[in-house]
C-alpha positions in Angstrom: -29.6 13.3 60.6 -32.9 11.2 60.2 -34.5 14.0 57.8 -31.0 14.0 55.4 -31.3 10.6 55.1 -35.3 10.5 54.2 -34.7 13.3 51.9 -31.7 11.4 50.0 -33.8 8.3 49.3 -35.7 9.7 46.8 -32.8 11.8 45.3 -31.1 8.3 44.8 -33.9 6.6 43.0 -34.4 9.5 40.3 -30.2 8.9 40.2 -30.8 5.4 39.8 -33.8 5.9 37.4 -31.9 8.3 35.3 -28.5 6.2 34.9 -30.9 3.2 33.8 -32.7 5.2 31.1 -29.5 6.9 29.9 -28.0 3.7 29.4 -31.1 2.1 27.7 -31.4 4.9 25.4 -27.3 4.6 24.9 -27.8 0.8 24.3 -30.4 1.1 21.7 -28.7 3.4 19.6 -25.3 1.6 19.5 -27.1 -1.8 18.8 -29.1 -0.4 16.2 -25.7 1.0 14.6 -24.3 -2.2 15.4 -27.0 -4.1 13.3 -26.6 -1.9 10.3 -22.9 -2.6 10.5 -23.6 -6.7 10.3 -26.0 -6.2 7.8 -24.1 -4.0 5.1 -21.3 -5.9 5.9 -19.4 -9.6 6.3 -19.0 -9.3 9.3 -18.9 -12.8 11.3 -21.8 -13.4 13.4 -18.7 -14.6 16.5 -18.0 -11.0 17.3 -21.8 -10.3 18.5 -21.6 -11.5 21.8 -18.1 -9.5 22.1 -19.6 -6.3 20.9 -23.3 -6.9 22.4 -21.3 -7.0 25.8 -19.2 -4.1 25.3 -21.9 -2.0 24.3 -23.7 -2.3 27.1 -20.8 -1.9 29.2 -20.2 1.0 27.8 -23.3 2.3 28.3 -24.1 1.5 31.6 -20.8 3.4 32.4 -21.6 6.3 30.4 -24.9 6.6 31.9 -24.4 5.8 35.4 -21.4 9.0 35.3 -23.8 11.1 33.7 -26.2 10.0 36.6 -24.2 10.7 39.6 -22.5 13.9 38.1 -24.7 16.2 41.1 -24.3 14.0 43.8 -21.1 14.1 45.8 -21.3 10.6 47.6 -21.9 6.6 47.2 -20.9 6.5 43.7 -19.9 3.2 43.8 -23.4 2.2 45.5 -25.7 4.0 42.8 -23.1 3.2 40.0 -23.6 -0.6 40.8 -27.2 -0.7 41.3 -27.6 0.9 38.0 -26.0 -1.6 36.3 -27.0 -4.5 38.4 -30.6 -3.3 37.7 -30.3 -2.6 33.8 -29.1 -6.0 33.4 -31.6 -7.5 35.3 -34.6 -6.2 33.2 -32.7 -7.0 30.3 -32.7 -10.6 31.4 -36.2 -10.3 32.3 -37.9 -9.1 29.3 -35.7 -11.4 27.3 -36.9 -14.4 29.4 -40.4 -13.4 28.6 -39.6 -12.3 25.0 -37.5 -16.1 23.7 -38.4 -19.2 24.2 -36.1 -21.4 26.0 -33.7 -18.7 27.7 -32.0 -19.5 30.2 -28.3 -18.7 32.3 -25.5 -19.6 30.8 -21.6 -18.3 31.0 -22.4 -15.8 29.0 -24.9 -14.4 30.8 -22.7 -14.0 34.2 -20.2 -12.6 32.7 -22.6 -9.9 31.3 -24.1 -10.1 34.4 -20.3 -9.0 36.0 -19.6 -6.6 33.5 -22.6 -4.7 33.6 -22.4 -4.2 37.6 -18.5 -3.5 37.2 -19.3 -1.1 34.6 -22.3 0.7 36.6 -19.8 0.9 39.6 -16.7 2.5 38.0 -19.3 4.9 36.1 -20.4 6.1 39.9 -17.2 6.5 40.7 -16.0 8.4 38.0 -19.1 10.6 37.7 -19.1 11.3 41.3 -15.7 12.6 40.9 -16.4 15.1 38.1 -16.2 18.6 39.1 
């Protein structure tokens, strides 16, 4: 019982790892898209924190399914922490990136989102057969 559960550690970092990255990679390539849009485009700057938030969202759930496609329990768990975590170095390197950041509404309900998203993504991916 002991040895499953030493052996499983491991396994759920590189799940946890490998939901974060998906999602960062996912992230980058929407925003990117997302910032061509605004720029060929009138598009009024109100709708980038509504888009911003559903694009990461989005991508936290895509990539904590993909994550926890092979694993067959605690979905929820490693779906949640992905998102929990992905947010948090978000917030982190943009603390150390702008000048005068700090928590706002905003940022809690990203906060939310992003560890709601990550946990229905486990859940789902856990699911797929």
């Amino acid at each position: 019982m002991i040895n499953k559960m030493v052996e499983s550690a491991p396994r759920a970092g590189m799940v946890i790892i490998k939901g974060i990255v998906i999602s960062f990679i996912l992230t980058l390539i929407s925003v990117f898209i997302f910032s061509i849009v605004l720029t060929y485009t009138n598009t009024p700057e109100s709708t980038i924190f509504p888009v911003i938030a559903f694009i990461t969202a989005i991508s936290i759930l895509i990539g904590s399914s993909v994550s926890t496609i092979k694993i067959n329990k605690r979905g929820i768990i490693n779906g949640g922490a992905i998102g929990l975590i992905y947010i948090l170095i978000l917030y982190l390197l943009s603390s150390i990136i702008t000048t005068g950041f700090m928590v706002n509404l905003n940022t809690i309900i990203l906060i939310a989102a992003a560890t709601l998203a990550g946990m229905v993504g486990g859940i789902v991916g856990v699911n797929i057969k």
